[in-house]
N, CA, C and O atoms as CSV, one atom per row, in Angstrom:
chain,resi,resn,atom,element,x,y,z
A,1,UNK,N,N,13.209,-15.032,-6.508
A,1,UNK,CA,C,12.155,-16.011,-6.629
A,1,UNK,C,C,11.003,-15.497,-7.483
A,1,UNK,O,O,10.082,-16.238,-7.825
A,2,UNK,N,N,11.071,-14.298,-7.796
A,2,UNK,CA,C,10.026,-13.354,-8.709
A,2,UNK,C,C,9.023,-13.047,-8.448
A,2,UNK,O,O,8.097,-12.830,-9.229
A,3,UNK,N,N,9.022,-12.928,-6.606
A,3,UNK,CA,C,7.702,-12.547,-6.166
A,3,UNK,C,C,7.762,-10.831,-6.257
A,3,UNK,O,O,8.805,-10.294,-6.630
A,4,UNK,N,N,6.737,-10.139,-5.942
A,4,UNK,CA,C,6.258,-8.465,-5.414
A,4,UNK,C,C,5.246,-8.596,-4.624
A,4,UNK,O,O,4.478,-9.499,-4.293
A,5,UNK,N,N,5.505,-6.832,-4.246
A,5,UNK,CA,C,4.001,-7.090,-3.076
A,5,UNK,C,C,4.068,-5.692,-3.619
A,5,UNK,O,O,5.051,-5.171,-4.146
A,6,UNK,N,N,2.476,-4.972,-3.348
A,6,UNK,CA,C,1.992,-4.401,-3.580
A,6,UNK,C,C,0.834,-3.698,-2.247
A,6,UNK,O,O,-0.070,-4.476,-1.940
A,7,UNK,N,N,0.843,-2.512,-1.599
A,7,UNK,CA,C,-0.363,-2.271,-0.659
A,7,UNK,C,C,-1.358,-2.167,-1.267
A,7,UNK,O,O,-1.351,-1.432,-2.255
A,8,UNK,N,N,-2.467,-2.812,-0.918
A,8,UNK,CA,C,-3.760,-2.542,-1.286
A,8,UNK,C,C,-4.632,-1.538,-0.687
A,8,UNK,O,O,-4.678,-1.523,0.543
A,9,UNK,N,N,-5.538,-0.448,-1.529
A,9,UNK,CA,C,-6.025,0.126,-0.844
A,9,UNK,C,C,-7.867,-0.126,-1.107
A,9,UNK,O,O,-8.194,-1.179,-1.655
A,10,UNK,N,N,-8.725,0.646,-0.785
A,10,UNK,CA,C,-10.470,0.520,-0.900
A,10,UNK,C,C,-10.649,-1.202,-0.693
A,10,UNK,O,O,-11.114,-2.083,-1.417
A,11,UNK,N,N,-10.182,-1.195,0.346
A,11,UNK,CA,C,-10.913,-2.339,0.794
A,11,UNK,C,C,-11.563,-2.074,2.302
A,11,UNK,O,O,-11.054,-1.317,3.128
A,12,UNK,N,N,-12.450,-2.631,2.450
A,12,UNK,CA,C,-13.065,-2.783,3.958
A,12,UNK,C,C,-12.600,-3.467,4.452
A,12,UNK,O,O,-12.285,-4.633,4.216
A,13,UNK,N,N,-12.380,-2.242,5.945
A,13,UNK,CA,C,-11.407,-3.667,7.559
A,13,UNK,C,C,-12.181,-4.098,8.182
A,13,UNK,O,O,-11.812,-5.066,8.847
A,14,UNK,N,N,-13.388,-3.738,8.307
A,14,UNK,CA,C,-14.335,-4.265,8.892
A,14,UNK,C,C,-14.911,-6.010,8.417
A,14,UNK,O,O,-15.196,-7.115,8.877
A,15,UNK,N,N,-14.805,-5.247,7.219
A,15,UNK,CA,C,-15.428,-6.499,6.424
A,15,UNK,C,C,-14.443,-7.984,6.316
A,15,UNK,O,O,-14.583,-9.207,6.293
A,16,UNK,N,N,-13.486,-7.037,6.275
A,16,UNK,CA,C,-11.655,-8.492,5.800
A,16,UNK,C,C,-11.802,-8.712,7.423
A,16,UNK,O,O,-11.403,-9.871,7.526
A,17,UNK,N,N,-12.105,-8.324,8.610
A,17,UNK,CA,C,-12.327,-8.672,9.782
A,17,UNK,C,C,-13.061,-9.387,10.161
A,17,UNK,O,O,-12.533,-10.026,11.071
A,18,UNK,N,N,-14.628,-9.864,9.897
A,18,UNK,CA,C,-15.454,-10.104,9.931
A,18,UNK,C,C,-15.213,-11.853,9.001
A,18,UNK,O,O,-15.691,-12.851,9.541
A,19,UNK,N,N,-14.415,-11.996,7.570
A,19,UNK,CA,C,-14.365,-12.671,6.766
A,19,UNK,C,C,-13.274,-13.254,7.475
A,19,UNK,O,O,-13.498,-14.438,7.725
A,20,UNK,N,N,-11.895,-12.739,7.991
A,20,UNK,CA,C,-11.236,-14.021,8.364
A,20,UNK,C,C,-11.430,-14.034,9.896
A,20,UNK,O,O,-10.540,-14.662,10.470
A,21,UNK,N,N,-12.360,-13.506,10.693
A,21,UNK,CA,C,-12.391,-14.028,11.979
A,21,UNK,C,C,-10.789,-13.436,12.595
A,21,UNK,O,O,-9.762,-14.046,12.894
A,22,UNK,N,N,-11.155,-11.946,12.611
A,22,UNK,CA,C,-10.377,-11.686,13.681
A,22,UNK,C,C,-10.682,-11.172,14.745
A,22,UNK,O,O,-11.660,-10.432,14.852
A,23,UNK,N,N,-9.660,-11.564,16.013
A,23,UNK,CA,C,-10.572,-11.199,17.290
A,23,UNK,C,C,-11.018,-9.593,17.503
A,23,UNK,O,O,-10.229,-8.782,17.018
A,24,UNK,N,N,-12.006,-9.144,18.065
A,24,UNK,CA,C,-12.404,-8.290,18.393
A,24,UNK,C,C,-10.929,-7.255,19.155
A,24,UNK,O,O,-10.839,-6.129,18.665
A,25,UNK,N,N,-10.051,-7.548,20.066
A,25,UNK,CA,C,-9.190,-6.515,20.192
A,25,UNK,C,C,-7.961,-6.516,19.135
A,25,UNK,O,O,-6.816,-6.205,19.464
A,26,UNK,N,N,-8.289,-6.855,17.990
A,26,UNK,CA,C,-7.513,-6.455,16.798
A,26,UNK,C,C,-8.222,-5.511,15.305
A,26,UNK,O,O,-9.363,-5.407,14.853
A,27,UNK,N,N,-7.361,-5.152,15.046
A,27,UNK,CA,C,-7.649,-4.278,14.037
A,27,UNK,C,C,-6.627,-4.218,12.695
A,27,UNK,O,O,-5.449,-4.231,13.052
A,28,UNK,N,N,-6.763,-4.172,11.600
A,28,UNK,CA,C,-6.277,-4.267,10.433
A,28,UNK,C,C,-5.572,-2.498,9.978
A,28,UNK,O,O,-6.204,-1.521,9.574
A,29,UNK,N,N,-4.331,-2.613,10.202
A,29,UNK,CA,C,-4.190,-1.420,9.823
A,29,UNK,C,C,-3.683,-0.920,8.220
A,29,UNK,O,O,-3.496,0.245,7.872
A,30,UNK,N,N,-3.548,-1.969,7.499
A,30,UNK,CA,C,-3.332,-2.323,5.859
A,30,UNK,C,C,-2.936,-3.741,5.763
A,30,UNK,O,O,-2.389,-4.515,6.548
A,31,UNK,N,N,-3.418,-3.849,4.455
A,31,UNK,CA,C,-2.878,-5.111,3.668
A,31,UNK,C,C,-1.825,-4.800,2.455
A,31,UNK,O,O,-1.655,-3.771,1.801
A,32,UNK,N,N,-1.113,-6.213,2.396
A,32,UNK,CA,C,-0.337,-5.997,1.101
A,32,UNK,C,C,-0.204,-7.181,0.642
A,32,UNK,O,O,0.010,-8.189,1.316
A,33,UNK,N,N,-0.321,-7.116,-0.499
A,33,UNK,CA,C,-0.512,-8.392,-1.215
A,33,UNK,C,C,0.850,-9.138,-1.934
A,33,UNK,O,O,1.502,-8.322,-2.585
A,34,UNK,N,N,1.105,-9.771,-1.940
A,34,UNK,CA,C,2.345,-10.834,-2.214
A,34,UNK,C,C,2.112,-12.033,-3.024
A,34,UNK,O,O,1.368,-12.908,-2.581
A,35,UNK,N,N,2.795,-12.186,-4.417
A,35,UNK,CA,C,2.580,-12.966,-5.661
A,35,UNK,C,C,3.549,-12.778,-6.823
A,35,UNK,O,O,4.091,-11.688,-7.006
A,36,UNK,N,N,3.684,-13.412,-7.297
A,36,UNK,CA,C,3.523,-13.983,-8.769
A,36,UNK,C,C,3.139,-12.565,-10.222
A,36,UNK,O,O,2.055,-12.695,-10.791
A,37,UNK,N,N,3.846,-11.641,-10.567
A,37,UNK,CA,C,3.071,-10.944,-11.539
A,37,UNK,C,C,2.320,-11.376,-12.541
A,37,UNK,O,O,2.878,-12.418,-12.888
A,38,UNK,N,N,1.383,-11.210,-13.226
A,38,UNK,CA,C,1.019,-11.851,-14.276
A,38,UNK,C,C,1.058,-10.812,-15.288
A,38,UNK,O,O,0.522,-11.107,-16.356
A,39,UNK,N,N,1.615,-9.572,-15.176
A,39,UNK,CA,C,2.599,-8.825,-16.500
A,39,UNK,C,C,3.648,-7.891,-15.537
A,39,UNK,O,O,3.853,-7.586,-14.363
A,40,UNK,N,N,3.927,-7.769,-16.298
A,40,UNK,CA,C,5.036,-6.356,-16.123
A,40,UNK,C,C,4.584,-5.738,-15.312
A,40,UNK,O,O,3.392,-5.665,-15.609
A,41,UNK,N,N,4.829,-4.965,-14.020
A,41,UNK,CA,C,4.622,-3.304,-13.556
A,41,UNK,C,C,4.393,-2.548,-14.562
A,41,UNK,O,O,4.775,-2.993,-15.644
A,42,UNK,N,N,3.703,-1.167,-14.552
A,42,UNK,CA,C,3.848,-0.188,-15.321
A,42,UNK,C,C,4.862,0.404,-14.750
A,42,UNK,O,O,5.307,0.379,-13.603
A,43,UNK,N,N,5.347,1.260,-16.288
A,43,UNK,CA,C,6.660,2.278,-15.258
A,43,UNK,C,C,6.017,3.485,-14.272
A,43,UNK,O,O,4.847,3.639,-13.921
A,44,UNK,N,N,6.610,3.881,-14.115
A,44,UNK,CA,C,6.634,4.764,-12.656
A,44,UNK,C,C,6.655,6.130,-13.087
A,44,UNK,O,O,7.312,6.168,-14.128
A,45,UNK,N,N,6.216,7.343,-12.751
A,45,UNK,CA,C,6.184,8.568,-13.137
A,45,UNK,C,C,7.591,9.284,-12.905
A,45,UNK,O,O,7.889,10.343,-13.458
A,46,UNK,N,N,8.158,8.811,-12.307
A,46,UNK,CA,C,9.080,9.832,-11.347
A,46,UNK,C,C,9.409,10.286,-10.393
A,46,UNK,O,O,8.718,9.898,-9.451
A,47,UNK,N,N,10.446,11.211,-10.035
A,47,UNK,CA,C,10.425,11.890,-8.530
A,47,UNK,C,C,10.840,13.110,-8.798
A,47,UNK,O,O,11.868,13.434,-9.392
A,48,UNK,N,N,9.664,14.067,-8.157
A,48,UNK,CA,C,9.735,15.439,-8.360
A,48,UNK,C,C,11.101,15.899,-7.767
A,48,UNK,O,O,11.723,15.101,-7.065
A,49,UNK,N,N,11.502,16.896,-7.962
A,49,UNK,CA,C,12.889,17.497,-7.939
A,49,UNK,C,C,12.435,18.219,-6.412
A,49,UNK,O,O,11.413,18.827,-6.096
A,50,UNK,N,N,13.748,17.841,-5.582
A,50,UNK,CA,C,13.766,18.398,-3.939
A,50,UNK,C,C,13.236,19.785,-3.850
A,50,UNK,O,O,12.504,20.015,-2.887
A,51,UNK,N,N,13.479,20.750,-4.689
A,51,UNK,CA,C,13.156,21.883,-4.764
A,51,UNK,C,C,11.623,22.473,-4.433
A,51,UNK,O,O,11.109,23.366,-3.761
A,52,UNK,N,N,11.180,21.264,-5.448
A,52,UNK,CA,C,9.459,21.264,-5.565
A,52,UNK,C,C,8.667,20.765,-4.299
A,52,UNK,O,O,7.440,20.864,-4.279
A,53,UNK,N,N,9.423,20.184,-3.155
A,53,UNK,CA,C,8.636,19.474,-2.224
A,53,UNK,C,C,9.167,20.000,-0.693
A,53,UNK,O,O,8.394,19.995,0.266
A,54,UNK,N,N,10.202,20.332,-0.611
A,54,UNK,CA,C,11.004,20.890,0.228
A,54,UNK,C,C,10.766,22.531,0.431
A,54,UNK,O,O,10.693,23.331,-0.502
A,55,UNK,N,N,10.675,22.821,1.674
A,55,UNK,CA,C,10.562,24.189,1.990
A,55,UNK,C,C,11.022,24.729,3.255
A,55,UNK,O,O,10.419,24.444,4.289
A,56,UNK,N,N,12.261,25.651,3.261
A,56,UNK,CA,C,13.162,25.770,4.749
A,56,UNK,C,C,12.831,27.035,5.097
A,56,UNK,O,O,12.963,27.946,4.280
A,57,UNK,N,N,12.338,27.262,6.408
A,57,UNK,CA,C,12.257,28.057,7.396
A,57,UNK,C,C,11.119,29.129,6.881
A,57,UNK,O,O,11.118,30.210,7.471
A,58,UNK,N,N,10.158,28.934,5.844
A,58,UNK,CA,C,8.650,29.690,5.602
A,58,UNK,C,C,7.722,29.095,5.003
A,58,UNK,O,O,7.757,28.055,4.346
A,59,UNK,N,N,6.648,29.967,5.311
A,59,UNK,CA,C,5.385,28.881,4.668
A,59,UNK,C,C,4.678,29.274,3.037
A,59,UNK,O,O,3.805,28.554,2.553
């Protein structure tokens, strides 16, 4: 259907709380946004090699 979503981050929960009226024993633990692109993604950097991120039995 050619939608994406995307997490958003630097936003205020307080504030997106406050704006749509949510009840007091709730809390916002992220948003993600869902749409329509209006270009391309950029490409993506990569994925570092297991070697580089992985570490067995020392520190």
């Amino acid at each position: 259907m050619g939608y994406d979503s995307c997490p958003m981050i630097g936003f205020d929960p307080q504030k997106v709380a406050q704006f749509i009226n949510l009840p007091s024993d709730h809390v916002i633990g992220f948003i993600i946004v869902v749409g329509k692109p209006a270009k391309p993604a950029n490409t993506r950097g990569g994925q570092l090699d297991l070697s580089e991120v992985l570490i067995y039995d020392q520190f």
